[in-house]
KOLKE-861544 format. One record per residue (C-alpha): residue number from 1; x, y, z. Coordinates in Angstrom, 3 decimals, always signed. Layout:
NUM|X|Y|Z
...
REM end
This chain:
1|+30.348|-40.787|+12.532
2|+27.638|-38.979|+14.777
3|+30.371|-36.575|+15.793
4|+31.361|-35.894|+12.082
5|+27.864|-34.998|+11.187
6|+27.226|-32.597|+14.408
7|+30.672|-30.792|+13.273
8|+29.732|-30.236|+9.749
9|+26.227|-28.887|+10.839
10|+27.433|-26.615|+13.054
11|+30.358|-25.458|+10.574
12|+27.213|-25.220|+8.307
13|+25.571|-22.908|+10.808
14|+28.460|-20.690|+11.646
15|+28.580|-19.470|+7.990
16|+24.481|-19.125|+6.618
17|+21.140|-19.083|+8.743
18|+20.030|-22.598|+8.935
19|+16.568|-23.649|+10.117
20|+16.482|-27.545|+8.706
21|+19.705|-29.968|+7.666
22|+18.264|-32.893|+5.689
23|+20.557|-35.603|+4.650
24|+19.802|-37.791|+1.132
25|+19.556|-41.171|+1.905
26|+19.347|-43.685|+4.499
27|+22.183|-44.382|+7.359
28|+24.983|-43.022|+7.133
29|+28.727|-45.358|+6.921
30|+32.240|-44.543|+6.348
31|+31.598|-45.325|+2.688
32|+28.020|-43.362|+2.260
33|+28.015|-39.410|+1.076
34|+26.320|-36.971|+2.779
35|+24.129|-34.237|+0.633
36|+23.116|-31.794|+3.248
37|+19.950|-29.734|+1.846
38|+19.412|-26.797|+3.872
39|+16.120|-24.872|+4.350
40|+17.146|-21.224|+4.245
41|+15.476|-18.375|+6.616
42|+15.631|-15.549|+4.182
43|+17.139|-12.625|+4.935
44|+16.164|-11.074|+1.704
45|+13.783|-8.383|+2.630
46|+16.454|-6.935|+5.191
47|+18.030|-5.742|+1.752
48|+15.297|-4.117|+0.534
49|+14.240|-0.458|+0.222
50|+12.079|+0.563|+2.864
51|+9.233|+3.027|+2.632
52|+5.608|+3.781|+3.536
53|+2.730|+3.310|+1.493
54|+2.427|+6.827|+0.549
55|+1.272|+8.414|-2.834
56|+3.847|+11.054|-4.950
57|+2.908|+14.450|-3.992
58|-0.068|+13.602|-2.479
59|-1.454|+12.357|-5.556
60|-5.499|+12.478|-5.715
61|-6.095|+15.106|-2.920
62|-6.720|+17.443|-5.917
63|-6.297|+16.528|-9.353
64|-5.277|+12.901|-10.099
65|-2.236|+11.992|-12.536
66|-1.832|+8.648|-13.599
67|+1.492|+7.397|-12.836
68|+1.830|+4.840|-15.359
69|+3.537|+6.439|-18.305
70|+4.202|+3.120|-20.649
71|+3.394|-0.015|-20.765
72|+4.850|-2.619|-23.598
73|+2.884|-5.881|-24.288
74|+5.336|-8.619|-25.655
75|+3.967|-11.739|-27.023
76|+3.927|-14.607|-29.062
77|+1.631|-15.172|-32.241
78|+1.764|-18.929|-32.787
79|+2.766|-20.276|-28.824
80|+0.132|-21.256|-26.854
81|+1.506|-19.296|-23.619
82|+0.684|-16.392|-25.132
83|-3.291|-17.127|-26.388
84|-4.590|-15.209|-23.393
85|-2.575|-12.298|-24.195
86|-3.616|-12.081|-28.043
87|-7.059|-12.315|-26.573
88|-6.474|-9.192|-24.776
89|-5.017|-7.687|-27.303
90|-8.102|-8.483|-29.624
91|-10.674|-7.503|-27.450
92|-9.486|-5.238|-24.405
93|-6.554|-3.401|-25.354
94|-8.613|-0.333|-28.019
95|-10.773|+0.202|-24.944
96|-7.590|+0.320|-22.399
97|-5.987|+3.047|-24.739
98|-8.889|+5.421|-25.020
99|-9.483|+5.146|-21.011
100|-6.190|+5.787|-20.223
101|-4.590|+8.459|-23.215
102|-1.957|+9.225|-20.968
103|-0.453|+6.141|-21.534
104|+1.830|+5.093|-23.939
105|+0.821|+1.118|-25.166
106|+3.476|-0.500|-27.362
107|+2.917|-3.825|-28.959
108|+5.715|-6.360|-29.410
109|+5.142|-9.525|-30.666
110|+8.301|-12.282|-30.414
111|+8.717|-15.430|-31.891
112|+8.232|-18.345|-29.479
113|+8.945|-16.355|-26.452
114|+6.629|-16.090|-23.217
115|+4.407|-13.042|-22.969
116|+5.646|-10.415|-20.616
117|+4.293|-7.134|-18.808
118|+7.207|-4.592|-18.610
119|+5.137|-1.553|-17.171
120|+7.273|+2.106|-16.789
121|+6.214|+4.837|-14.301
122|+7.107|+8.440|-13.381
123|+9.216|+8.004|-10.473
124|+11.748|+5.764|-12.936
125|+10.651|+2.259|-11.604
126|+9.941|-0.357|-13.932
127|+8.030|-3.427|-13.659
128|+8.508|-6.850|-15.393
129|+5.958|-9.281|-15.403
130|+5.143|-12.764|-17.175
131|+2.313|-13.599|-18.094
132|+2.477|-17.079|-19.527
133|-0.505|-18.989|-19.831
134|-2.642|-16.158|-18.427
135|-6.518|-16.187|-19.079
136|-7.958|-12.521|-20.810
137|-9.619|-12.092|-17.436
138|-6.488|-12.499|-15.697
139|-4.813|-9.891|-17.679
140|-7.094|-7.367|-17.153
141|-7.224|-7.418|-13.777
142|-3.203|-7.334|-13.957
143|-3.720|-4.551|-16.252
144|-5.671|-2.594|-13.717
145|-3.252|-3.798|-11.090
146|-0.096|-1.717|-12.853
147|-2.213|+1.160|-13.831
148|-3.130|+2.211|-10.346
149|+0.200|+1.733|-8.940
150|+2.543|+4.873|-8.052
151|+5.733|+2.578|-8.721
152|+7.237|-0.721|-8.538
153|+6.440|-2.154|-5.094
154|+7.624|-5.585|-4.896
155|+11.053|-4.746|-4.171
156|+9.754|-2.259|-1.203
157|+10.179|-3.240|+2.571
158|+7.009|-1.646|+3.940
159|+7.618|-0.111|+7.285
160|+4.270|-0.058|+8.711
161|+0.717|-0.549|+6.726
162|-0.181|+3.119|+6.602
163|+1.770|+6.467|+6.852
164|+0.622|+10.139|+7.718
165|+3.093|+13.196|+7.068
166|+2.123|+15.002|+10.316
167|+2.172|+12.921|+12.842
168|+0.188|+13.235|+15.972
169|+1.938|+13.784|+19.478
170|-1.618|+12.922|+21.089
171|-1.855|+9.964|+19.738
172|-4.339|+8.582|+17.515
173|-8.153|+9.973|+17.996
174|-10.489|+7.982|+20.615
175|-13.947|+8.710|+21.721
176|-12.625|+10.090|+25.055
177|-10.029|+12.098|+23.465
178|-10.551|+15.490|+25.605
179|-12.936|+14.002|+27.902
180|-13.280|+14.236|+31.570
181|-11.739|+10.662|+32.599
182|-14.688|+10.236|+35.478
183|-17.003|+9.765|+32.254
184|-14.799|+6.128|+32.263
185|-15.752|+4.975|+35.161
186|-19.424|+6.211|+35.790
187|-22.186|+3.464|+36.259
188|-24.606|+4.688|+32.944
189|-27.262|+6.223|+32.731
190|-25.817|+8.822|+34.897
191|-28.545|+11.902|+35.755
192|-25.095|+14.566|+35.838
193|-23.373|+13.261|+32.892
194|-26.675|+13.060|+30.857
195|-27.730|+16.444|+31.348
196|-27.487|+18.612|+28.348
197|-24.217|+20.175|+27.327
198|-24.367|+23.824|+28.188
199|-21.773|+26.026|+26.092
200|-20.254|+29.551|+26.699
201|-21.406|+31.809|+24.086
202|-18.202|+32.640|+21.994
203|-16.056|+35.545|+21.131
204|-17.905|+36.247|+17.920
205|-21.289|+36.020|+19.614
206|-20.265|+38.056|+22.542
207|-19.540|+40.816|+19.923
208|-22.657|+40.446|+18.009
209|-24.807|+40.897|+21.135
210|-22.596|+43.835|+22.307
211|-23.069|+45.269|+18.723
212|-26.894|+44.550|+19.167
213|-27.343|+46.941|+22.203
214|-25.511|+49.487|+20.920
215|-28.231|+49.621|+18.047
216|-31.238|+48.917|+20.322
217|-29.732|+51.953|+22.578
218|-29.063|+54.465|+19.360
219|-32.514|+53.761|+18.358
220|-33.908|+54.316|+21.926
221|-32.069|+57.595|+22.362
222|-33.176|+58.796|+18.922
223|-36.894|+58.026|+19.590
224|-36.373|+60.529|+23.162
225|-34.930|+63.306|+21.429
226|-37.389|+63.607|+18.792
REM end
């Protein structure tokens, strides 16, 4: 029987990604029936878009545009799911409007359904959200949640954390970028290495001093002759 179960594991494994076989039930016998429950390792974000965290046209370097460009509130009026979404609607939602007049707010109450969030952006993404048996508090911080987004992130594979459209060849900045590398390794305080910096006068200033004796020189001939 021991060999029966080892083959149907491993036929198991040849076709999905198992991490964990669990069998329903005690011993196993020629007359028992073997559930196998198997604990997945998803794959799932392998299938996913993947991007940086990057905003649309570098959105907020100048002028900020808010990239939320509808959002529909549906809801219940008589189900209980949907109390802390008429509270919001009450209380929060005149003051979300005038803040934010780019957006378009629709209302849409349903009968005995669950309140959702289906927010609409620029790029074309949509996002669907429920919210039943959310608090008021907990929908306005969802609220602000979808109105700074640039899109629909949670079906986004994120590359890396951060994301820069020139990239540096150098590296990434250090203290001792462009330093002399014996400044490493020096025993501090060091009397040569703490000495004042002493900098070459530069192209401009060269030609302001040149400039300068010209006119002391003009004004010293001019003095002679008369």
């Amino acid at each position: 029987m021991n060999k029966i179960i080892t083959s149907v594991v491993e036929n198991i494994r040849t076709f999905t990604d198992v991490t964990t076989v669990f069998f329903i039930g005690g011993a196993l016998s020629h007359r028992d029936t073997a559930y196998p429950v198997i604990g997945m390792s998803t794959n799932k974000s392998l299938f996913l878009k993947a991007a940086f965290p990057r905003a649309p046209l570098n959105n907020g370097i100048g002028r900020y545009v808010c990239q939320l460009q509808r959002v529909t509130l549906k809801f219940c009026k008589n189900n209980g799911s949907s109390r802390g979404m008429r509270d919001f609607l009450e209380n929060d939602l005149l003051n979300f409007a005038n803040e934010n007049p780019g957006v378009v707010v629709y209302v849409k109450p349903r009968r005995h359904k669950t309140p959702v969030i289906v927010a609409e952006y620029l790029n074309g993404d949509r996002f669907w959200h429920s919210c039943r048996n959310y608090s008021r508090e907990e929908l306005l911080k969802w609220m602000e949640h979808i109105r700074t987004q640039a899109g629909d992130m949670t079906n986004v594979r994120l590359r890396k954390m951060w994301h820069t459209s020139f990239p540096s060849i150098q590296g990434p900045w250090t203290p001792w970028t462009f330093k002399n590398p014996e400044h490493i390794f020096a025993q501090y305080p060091n009397k040569e290495f703490g000495q004042a910096v002493q900098y070459k006068p530069t192209a401009t200033e060269e030609l302001k001093r040149l400039f300068k004796e010209q006119q002391e020189a003009k004004a010293v001939q001019n003095l002679t002759s008369s």
